[in-house]
LUMKE-581369 format. One record per residue (C-alpha): x, y, z; residue in one letter. Coordinates in nm, 4 decimals, m for minus. Example, Ala and Ser with C-alpha at 12.3 -4.5 7.8 and 13.67 -1.06 7.14 Angstrom:
% LUMKE-581369
{gudo {1.2300 m0.4500 0.7800} a};
{gudo {1.3670 m0.1060 0.7140} s};
This chain:
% LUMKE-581369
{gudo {11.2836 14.7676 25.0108} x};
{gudo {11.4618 14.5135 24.7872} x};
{gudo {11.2761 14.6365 24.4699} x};
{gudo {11.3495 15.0155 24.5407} x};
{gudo {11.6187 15.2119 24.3345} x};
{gudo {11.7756 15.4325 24.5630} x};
{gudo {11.9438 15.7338 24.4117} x};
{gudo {12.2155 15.9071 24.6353} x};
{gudo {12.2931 16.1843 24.4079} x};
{gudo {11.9130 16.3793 24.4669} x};
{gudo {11.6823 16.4033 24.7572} x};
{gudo {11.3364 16.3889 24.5797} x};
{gudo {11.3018 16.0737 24.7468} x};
{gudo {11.3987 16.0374 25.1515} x};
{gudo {11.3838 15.7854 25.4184} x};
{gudo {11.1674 15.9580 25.7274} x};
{gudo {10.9563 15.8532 26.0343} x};
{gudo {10.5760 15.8063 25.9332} x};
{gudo {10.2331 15.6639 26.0591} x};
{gudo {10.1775 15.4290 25.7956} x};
{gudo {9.7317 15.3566 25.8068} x};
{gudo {9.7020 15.0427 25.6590} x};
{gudo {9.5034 14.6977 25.7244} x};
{gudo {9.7714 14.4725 25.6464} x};
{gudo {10.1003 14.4819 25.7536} x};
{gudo {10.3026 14.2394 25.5273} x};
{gudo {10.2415 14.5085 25.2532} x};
{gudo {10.5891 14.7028 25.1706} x};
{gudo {10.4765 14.9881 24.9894} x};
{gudo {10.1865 15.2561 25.0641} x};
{gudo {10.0004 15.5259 24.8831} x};
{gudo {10.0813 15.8478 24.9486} x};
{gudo {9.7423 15.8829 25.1085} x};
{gudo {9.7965 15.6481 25.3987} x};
{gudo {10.1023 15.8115 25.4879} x};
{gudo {10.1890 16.0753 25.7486} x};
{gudo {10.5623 16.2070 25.8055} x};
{gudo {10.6103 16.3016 26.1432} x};
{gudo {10.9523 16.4492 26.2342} x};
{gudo {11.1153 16.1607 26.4584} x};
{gudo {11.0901 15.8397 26.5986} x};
{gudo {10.8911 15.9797 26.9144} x};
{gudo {10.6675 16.1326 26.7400} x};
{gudo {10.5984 15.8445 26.4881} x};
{gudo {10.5689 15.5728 26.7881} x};
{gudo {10.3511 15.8756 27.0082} x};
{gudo {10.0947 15.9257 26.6679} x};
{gudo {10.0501 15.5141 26.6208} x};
{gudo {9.7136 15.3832 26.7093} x};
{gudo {9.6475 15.0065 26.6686} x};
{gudo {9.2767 15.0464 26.6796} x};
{gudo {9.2874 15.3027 26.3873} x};
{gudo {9.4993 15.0598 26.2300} x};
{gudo {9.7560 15.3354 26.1946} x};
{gudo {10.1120 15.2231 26.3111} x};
{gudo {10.4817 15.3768 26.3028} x};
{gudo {10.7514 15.3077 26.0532} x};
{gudo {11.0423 15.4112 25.8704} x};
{gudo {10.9518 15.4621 25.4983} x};
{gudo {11.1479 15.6097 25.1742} x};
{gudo {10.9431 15.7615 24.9308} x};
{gudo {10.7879 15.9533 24.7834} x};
{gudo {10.8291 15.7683 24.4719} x};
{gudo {10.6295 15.8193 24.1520} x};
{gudo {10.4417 15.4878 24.0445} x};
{gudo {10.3809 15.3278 23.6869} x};
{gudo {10.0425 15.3903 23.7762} x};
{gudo {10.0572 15.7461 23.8980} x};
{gudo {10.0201 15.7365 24.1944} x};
{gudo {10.2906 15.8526 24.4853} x};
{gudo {10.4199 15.6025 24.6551} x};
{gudo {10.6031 15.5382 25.0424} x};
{gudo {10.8718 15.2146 25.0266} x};
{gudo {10.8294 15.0043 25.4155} x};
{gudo {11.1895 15.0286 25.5508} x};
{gudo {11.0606 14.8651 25.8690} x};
{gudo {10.8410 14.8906 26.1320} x};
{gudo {10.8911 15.0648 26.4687} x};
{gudo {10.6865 14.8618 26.7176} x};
C-alpha cells in the first residue's frame, strides 16, 4: 500500500475484511468489482474459495481511480 495516500481526517476511504476474486495474487490493487466486504476476519477467511480463485484479505479503498474506476488498495492477505 506504499503508493496509497491515506487521509485520517475523513472516512470515504476504510481499511475492512474482503474476498478479494482475482487470478493473480502479486497484484496490490483491485476493482471494485472483484471485491466483497465482509464484516470480520471470520467471515472473510469462512467466504475464501481457492478454486473460485476468490481469497481473503485486508484492503483500504474504495478509492476513486485516474481512470474512473473504484478501486480496493491490498493491505495483506489473510491465508
Amino acid at each position: 500500500m506504499a503508493n496509497m495516500f491515506v487521509d485520517p481526517e475523513t472516512d470515504v476511504a476504510r481499511e475492512c475484511f474482503a474476498v478479494v476474486q482475482t487470478t493473480r495474487r502479486q497484484r496490490t490493487r483491485f476493482p471494485e468489482s472483484c471485491v466483497r466486504i465482509v464484516d470480520s476476519q471470520a467471515d472473510a477467511l469462512a467466504g475464501a474459495n481457492a478454486d473460485r480463485q476468490e481469497y481473503p484479505a485486508r484492503v483500504y479503498g474504495p478509492s476513486a481511480s485516474s481512470e474512473g474506476l473504484r478501486l480496493f488498495y491490498l493491505v495483506h492477505w489473510l491465508d
